[in-house]
N, C-alpha and C positions, 0 to 999 in steps of 0.2 A: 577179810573178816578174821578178827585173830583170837585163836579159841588156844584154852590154858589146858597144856597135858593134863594136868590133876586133875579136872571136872570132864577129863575124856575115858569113862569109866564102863560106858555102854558097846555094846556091840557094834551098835549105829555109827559110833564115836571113832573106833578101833576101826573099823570099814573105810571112812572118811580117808582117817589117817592114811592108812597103810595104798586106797588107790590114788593121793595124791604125791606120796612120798616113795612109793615104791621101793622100800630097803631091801639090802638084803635078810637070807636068812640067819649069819648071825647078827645084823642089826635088828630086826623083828625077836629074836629070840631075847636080846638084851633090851628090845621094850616092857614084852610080854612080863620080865622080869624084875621091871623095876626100875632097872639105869636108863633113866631119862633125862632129857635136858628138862632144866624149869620150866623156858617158854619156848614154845616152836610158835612161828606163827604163819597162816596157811592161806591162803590167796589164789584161789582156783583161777583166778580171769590173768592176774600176775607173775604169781608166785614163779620164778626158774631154781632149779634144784638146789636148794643150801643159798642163795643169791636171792636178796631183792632188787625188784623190775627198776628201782633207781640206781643202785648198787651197778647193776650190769650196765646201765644207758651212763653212767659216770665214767665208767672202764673207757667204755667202746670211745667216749669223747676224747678220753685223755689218749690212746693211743692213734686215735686221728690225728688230734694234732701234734703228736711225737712223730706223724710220720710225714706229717707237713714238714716238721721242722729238721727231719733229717737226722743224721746219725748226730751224737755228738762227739766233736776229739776233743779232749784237754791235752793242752802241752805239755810235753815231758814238763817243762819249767815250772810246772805246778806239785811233782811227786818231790819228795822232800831228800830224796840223795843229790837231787838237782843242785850242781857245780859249775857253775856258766865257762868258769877259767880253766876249770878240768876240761873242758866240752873244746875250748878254743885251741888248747893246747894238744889236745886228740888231735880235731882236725888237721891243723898242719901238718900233724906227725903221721896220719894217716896217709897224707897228699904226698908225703916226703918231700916239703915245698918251705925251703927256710924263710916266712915272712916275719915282717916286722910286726910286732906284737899287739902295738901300738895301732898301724894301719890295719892290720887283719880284723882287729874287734873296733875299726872306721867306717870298714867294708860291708859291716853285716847293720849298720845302724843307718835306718831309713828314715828321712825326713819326719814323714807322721810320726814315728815313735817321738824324736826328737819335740816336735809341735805336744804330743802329747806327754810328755812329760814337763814342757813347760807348765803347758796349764793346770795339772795337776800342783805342783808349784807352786802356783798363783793362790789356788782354791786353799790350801793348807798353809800358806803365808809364810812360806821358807823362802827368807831375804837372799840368799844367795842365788846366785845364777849357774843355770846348769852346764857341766865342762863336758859336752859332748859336740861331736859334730858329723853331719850327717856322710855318706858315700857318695853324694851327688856328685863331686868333682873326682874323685877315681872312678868310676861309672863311668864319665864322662872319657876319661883319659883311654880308658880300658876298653872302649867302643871303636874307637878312634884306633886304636893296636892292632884289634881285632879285623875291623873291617882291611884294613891296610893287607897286612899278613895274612887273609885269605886270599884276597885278589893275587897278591905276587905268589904267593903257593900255587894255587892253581895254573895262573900262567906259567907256572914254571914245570910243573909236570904234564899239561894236558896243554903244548906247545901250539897243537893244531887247529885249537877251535877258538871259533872268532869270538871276538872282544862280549859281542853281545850273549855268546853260551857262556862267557867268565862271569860277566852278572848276575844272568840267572841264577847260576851255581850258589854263588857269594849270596846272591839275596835270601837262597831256601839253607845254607848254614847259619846265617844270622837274624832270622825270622824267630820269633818269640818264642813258640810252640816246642824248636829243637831244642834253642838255649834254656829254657827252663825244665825241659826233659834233663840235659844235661847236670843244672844246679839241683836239681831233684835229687838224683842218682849219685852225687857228691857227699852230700849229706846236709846241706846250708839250710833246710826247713825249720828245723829246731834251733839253730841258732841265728836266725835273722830277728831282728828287733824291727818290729812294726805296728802300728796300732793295728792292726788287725791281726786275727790267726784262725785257721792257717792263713800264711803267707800268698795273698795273688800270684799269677802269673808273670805279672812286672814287676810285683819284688823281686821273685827269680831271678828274671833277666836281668835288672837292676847289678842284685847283690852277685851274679857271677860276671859281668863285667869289671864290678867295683872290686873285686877280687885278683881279676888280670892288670890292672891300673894298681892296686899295690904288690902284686907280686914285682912289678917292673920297678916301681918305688921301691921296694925291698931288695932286690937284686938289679938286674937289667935288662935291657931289652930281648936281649936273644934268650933267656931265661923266660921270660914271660909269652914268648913267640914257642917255644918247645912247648909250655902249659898248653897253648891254645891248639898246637897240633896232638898234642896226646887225648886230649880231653873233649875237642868240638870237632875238628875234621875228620877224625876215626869215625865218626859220625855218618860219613861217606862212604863207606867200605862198602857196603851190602847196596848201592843206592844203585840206580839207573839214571846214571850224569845225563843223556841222552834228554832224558823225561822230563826234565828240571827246564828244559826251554822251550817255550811255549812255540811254537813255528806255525802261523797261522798257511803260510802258501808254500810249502816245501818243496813240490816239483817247481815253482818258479823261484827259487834258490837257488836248488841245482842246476837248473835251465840256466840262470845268468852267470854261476861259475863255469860249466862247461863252455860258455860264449867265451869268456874271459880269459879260459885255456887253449883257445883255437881246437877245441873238438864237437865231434857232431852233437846235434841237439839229441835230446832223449827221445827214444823209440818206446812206447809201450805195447808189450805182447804178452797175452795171454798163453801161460807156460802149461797151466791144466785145470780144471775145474772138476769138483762134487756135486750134485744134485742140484742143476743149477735149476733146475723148476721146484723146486721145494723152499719151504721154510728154515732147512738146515743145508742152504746151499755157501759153498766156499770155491772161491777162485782164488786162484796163485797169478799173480802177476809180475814181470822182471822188465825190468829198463835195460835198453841198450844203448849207446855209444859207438858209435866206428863200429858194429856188430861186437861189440863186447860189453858181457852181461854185467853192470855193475851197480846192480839192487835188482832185490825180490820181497814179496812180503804177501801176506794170505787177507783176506775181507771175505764178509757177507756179503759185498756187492763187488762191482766191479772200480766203483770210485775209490772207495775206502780200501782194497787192495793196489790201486795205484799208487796212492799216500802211503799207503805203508811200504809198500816199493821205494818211492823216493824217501821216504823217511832212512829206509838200509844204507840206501845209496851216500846221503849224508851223512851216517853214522862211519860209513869205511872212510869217506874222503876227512873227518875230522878225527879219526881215529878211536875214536869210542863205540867200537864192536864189543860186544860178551868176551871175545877172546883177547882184549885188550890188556896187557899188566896193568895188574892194581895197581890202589896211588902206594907210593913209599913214605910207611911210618915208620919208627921207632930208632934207628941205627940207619938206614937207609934216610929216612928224612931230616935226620939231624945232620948231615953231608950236603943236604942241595943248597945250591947259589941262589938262594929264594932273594936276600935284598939287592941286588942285582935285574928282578922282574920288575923293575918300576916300569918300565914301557909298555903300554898295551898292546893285546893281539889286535892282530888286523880286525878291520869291522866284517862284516859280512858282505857288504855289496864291493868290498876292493877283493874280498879273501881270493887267493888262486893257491894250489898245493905248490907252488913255487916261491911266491912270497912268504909263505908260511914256514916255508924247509929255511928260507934267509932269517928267518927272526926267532928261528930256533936258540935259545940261551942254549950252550955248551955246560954239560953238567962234568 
């Protein structure tokens, strides 16, 4: 019901007002006085304070679906100091990586943008055809690099573990998740060209492969093998190489290299146990050998400290204990015979710590 200040002259009226609207005292003082709005209009079943009941059910909608849809980002490329060639020339200079100018602004140009700028094109009837071309083929190049030169890295520092923990290894360096973490933390987001923004995961990937495929194009091989050790194997540093390979039966690993080595089969003994009738119960359990202890490891039960027993025992015999030296980066890894590791490590069902001391590369 909507009643007009000026015909609200009556006590009845004043009464109304002042218990649906609740002012303060000097807002009531500046009624009482005169300064009022033309029309207030008052809605006892509706009315929300200074808001009307459509007014609010508008809000409440529109920020639902603001929050449906999410934060929004606009590309740098949209603020108007935006210099795509300033941006391209940073980055090299940033990277301190002398690329070719040409293939650097190759590398960051992704198919769809390409598609989408044709058809753009099409729609505006500009006869000319557009002089871009996408990174598909350094991507391509640049994967190929990549994969290669982590395998022989690896073999080349971590001499003792079989063929099948260099995969693992190589597979969780070059899985999507790392590499795009990587081209993240570069800086490639803002300046990759793509129908979409931001930029997917496999743009990432994409564009920082396609990145190591023109560095090589721009310089050479071994130039573009030092990018990939500075920038994606450092990667490795904090990791538990150990963890990276899945071992579904570990005590029959070690059981068939001890066969293999002419020494006794594995003993398992219970070295000491906590609370073992309780629900915070832990047993220590250790393998032996010829009576020599070589793995221990702690569980909730007495299975899962067996496995993690023979898990130890596996970690000393391939070399990757906690107290293992790190891999060598920076002045140290630019010295190793890495293209030299083209032969693989032993597999795991031939590995013996005798075979593997013979196929040691000589650093």
């Amino acid at each position: 019901m909507a009643v007009c200040m000026r015909s609200m002259k009556s006590a009845r009226g004043l009464s109304i007002f002042f218990r649906v609207f609740q002012p303060s005292l000097f807002q009531a003082s500046s009624i009482l006085s005169g300064f009022t709005p033309q029309y207030v209009y008052l809605d006892a079943a509706n009315q929300r304070r200074g808001m009307r009941y459509w007014v609010h059910k508008a809000l409440k909608n529109f920020k639902r679906r603001r929050d449906e849809e999410g934060p929004f980002e606009a590309p740098r490329s949209a603020r108007y100091e935006w210099n795509y060639n300033a941006e391209i020339f940073a980055f090299a200079s940033r990277l301190r990586e002398p690329f070719n100018e040409d293939l650097l602004r190759r590398a960051f140009t992704l198919r769809s943008y390409v598609n989408k700028e044709t058809v753009r094109r099409e729609e505006l009837e500009i006869p000319s055809e557009i002089q871009m071309e996408d990174n598909e083929e350094l991507a391509s190049r640049g994967y190929a690099l990549v994969s290669s030169y982590v395998k022989r890295y690896l073999r080349t520092v971590l001499r003792f573990v079989p063929e099948e923990g260099i995969q693992a290894i190589h597979d969780y360096t070059t899985k999507s998740e790392v590499v795009a973490n990587v081209a993240s933390h570069i800086g490639v987001k803002d300046l990759i060209l793509s129908a979409e923004y931001p930029p997917n995961e496999a743009s990432h990937v994409k564009t920082f492969f396609a990145l190591v495929g023109a560095l090589e194009a721009s310089q050479n091989t071994k130039h573009a093998e030092l990018f990939v050790q500075d920038f994606l194997l450092t990667q490795l540093a904090d990791k538990d190489l150990f963890e990276m390979w899945e071992l579904k039966n570990p005590m029959g690993l070690l059981a068939s290299i001890l066969k293999r080595e002419g020494r006794g089969e594995p003993e398992v003994r219970l070295l000491r146990q906590a609370g073992p009738d309780t629900i915070l119960a832990v047993f220590w359990v250790g393998i032996y050998s010829d009576q020599i202890l070589i793995g221990q490891g702690p569980g909730e039960s007495l299975e899962i400290a067996e496995e993690m027993a023979a898990r130890d025992a596996l970690r000393r015999l391939f070399h990757l204990e906690d107290s293992a030296s790190p891999l060598p980066f920076g002045k140290q890894g630019q010295d190793l015979p890495v293209p030299h590791a083209d032969k693989p490590n032993l597999p795991a069902t031939k590995w013996t710590s005798l075979e593997a001391t013979k196929n040691v590369v000589s650093c």
